[in-house]
C-alpha positions as CSV (number, residue, x, y, z in Angstrom):
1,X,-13.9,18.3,-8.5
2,X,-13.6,19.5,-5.2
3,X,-13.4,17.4,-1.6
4,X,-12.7,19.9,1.0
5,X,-14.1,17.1,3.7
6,X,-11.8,14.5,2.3
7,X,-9.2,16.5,1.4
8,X,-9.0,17.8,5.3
9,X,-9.2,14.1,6.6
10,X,-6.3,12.9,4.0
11,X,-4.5,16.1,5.5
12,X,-4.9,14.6,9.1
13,X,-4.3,11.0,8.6
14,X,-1.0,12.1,6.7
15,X,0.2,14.6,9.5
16,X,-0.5,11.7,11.9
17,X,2.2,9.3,9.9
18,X,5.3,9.0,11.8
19,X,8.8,10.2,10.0
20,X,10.1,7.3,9.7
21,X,7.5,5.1,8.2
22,X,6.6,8.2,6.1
23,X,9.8,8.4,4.5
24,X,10.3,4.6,3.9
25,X,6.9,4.8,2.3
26,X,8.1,7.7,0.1
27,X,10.6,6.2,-1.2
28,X,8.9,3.0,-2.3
29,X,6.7,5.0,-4.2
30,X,9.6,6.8,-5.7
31,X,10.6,3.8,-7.1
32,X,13.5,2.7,-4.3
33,X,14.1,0.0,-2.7
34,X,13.5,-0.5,0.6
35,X,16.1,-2.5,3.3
36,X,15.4,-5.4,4.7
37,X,15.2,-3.4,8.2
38,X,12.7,-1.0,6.8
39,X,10.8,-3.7,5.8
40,X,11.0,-5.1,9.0
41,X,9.3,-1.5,10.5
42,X,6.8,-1.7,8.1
43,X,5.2,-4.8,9.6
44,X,4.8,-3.3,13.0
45,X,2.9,-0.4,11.5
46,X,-0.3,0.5,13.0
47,X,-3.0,3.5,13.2
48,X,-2.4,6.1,10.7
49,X,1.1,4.7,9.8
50,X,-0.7,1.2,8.3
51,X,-4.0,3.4,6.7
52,X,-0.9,5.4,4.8
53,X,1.0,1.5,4.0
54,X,-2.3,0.4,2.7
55,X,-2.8,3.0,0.5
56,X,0.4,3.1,-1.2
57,X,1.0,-0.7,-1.3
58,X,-2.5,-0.2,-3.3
59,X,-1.2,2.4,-5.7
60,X,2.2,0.5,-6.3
61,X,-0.5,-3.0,-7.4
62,X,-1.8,-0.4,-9.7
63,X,1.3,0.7,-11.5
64,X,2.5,-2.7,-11.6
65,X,-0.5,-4.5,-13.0
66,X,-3.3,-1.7,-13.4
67,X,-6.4,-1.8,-12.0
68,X,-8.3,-4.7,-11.4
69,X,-12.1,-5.3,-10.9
70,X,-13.7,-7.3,-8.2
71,X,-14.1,-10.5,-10.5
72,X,-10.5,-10.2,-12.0
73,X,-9.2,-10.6,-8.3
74,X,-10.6,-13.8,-7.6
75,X,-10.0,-15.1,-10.4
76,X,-6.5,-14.6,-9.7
77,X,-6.2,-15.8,-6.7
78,X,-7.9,-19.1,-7.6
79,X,-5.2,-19.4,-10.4
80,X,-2.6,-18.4,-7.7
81,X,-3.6,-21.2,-5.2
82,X,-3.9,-23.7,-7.9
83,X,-0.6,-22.9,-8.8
84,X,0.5,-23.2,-5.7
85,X,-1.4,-26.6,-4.4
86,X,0.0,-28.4,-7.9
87,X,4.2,-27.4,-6.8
């Protein structure tokens, strides 16, 4: 398949990532850990910089525990807040 619109707007948004955050990013997904100061850069990430964060915080969830639907989500969430209310 081919998504010459999408592909162009992926192009952008990446271009518009800042080094810095871009690299820390890249090396999460490469499997490395991250410092406790990069860390601390990621949560002032905004514009392009957070769209690219969101994206691969969504790609490591789905190496981790695959992908999950709508319903599975909740579910999960109900069992993580019950967990948590009962401690």
């Amino acid at each position: 398949m081919s998504f010459v619109h999408l592909q162009g707007s992926l192009e952008q948004l990446l271009s518009a990532v800042t080094p810095a955050v871009g690299g820390i990013i890249d090396r999460a997904l490469s499997g490395s850990d991250i410092s406790i100061e990069e860390g601390e850069k990621l949560f002032d990430a905004a514009g392009a910089d957070l769209l690219a964060l969101l994206a691969a915080a969504d790609q490591l969830r789905a190496r981790t525990v695959g992908v999950v639907a709508p319903d599975q989500r909740l579910r999960l969430f109900e069992e993580m807040f019950r967990e948590h209310d009962a401690a």
